[in-house]
C-alpha positions, 0 to 999 in steps of 0.5 A: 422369876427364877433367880438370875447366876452365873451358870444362866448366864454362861448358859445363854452365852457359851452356846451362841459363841460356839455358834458364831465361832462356826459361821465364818466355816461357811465363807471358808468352805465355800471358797475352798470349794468354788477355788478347785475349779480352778478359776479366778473368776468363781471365787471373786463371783461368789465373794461378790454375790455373797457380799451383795446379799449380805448387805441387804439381809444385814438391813433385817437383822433388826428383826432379831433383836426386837423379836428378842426384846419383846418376846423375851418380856412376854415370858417374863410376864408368864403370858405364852400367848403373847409369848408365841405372838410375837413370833408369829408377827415377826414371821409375817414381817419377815415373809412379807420383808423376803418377797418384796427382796424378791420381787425387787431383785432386779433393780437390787441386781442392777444397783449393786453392780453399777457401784461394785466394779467387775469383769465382765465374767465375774459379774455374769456369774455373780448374778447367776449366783445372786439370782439363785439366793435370792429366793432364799430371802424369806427364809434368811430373815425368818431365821432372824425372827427364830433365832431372837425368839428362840434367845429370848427364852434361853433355848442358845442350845437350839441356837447352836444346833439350828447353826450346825445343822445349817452348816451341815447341810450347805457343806455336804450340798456344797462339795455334791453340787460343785466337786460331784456334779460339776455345778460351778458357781450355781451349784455354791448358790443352789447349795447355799439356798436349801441350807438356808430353807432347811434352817428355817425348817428347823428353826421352826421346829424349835419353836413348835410349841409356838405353834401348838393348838391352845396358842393358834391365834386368830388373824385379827389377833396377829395383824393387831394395829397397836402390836405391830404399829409398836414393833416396826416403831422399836425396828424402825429405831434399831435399823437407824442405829445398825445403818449408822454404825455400818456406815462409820466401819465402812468409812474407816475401810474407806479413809484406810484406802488413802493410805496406800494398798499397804495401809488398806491392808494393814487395817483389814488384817487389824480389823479381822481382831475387831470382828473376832471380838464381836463374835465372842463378846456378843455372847454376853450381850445375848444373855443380857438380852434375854435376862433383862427382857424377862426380868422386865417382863416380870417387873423385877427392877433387882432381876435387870441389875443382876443380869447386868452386872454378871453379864458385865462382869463376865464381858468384862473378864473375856475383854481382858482375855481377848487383850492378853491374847492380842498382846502376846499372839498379835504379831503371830495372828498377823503373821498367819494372815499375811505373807507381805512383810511389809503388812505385817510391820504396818499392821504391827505399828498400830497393833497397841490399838487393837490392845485397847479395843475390848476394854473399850468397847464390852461394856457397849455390847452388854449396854445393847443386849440391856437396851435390846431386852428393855426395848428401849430402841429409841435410847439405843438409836439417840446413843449412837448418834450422839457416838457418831457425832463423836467419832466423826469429830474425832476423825476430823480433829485426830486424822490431822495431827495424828494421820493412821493413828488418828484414824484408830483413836476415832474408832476407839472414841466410837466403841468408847461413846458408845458405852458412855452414851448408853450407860448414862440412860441405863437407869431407864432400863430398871425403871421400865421394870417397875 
């Protein structure tokens, strides 16, 4: 195994930052588009719809990081074979995982829109929006298998173009379907829909020499008991994990609710930072992903330690920038996001917190990318419940005596919990090199 460094490192995680910093451009796009018909009612309709789908494609984002793990181990271990497998058995999940979103869509529909409250008219045409993306299913969770495979074998370049090219294509489609055809809110979702089977077209040919004639695989060799009983097992474990961590950033935009319309909206403002960091921490987590899992497939014990600790360190020295930056440009940043004075003292009253959160929370997402290429799912999802259990007894504890504030320690013991929990079973990640 080649020997791990900094540039491998930066490698891996300067493409898929570029690439996340491109994903929110989507969402912009797709409302500043809808919003020229000049209408209430579209904008909220493909926001809802959007959400809806989102919701659901999140529950396979697992297929990413098993797909990572394992494939990334099989390149270690210089077995294209096996190597190109583990794609072709995430793609099968993923198309079996797309049809069934489809075949099930109406009762989705049905459930989504008795807990999400609408108008009459948003909700008949956030249907017509759902409806449309819905058949898009496969493809949105195949990316997920492309985009982990393609990580594991440090192709974050292929990554970045695959993003482009899909943004590419929705926002040309966007402003023909809507502005030039006069499509409306089916025009967003028919737009959206060939971006997401055109990215799966590319993805796939990315991958081509997954494909290629010497590593077909015979059908009995795919559907492999043992393979795939081990692979839904590890998805099975990081879908728990996922589900849990979802569920404690949903309570806290719910617990914010009881502050009032301008505590709601101070936190959300504050939480747009944490999203921030996620998109450029994650990064590093994905180098570490990739390295380790070779590094592992390889049985290089020595090989997983550097790639954690230089892709510690350069989280590390990102966290501290990302925390110099929220110091001197939060209240500028808040400014920018709200024209209410009054968000804008609330959300600057809690702003140290926001200080605090990278140095707390990095070394959990490089802990997740050494867990992820270990594929050690099972230590990754008892760690978040026992951060969890912690956050909750600091909610119950802190919200109390501390009220708003206590609200922000919690989340702080959450990424702090995280880490700890984690780092106390990162012996287990060099031993499964040996």
């Amino acid at each position: 195994m080649q020997d791990i460094t900094h540039r491998r490192v930066l490698g891996i995680a300067l493409p898929i930052l570029v690439s996340n910093a491109t994903i929110p451009l989507l969402g912009l796009v797709d409302t500043a588009v809808v919003g020229r018909l000049g209408a209430a009612a579209p904008i909220g309709a493909v926001g809802m719809g959007g959400v809806i789908l989102t919701t659901f494609y999140l529950l396979f984002s697992f297929l990413r990081m098993g797909t990572s793990g394992l494939a990334a181990q099989a390149h270690g271990r210089a077995d294209p074979a096996e190597t190109a497998m583990v794609l072709h058995r995430a793609l099968l999940i993923a198309a079996v995982s797309g049809l069934a979103l489809i075949l099930l869509q109406i009762p989705i529909l049905a459930g989504a829109f008795a807990v999400s409250p609408a108008s009459a008219e948003v909700e008949e045409l956030a249907r017509a929006y759902v409806s449309i993306r819905i058949w898009g299913a496969p493809a949105v969770i195949g990316l997920y298998a492309v985009t982990g495979w393609l990580i594991a074998l440090e192709r974050a370049r292929a990554v970045l173009m695959l993003q482009l090219w899909i943004n590419a294509i929705n926002i040309a489609l966007d402003v023909g379907f809507v502005i030039g055809l006069g499509w409306g809110v089916p025009g967003v979702a028919a737009a959206t829909l060939i971006g997401e089977w055109a990215g799966l077209a590319m993805g796939l040919w990315l991958c081509r020499d997954a494909f290629a004639r010497h590593l077909r695989a015979r059908w009995d060799a795919l559907v492999e008991r043992a393979a795939l009983r081990g692979m839904m097992a590890m998805n099975a474990d990081l879908v728990v994990r996922s589900l849990l961590l979802q569920a404690c950033h949903t309570s806290f935009v719910f617990l914010s609710a009881g502050q009032g319309d301008v505590g709601l909206a101070a936190n959300q403002v504050l939480l747009q930072f944490m999203f921030l960091f996620a998109f450029i921490l994650d990064g590093f987590a994905l180098s570490a992903e990739a390295l380790v899992g070779q590094a592992v497939g390889a049985r290089a014990p020595g090989h997983v330690r550097r790639a954690a600790v230089i892709s510690g360190q350069w989280a590390f020295g990102a966290s501290l920038v990302l925390t110099l930056g929220v110091l001197f440009g939060g209240p500028h940043l808040i400014a920018a996001m709200t024209t209410s004075e009054a968000v804008r003292a609330e959300a600057a009253r809690f702003l140290p917190w926001i200080w605090a959160l990278p140095l707390a929370s990095f070394a959990s997402y490089v802990l997740d990318g050494i867990f992820i290429g270990a594929t050690l799912s099972r230590e990754m999802r008892n760690a978040m419940v026992q951060a969890v259990l912690l956050y909750g007894l600091s909610l119950l504890v802190f919200l109390p005596l501390f009220g708003p504030h206590g609200l922000w320690l919690a989340m702080l013991a959450l990424n702090l919990g995280r880490s700890l929990m984690m780092a106390r079973r990162y012996p287990r990640a060099e031993a499964k090199a040996r």
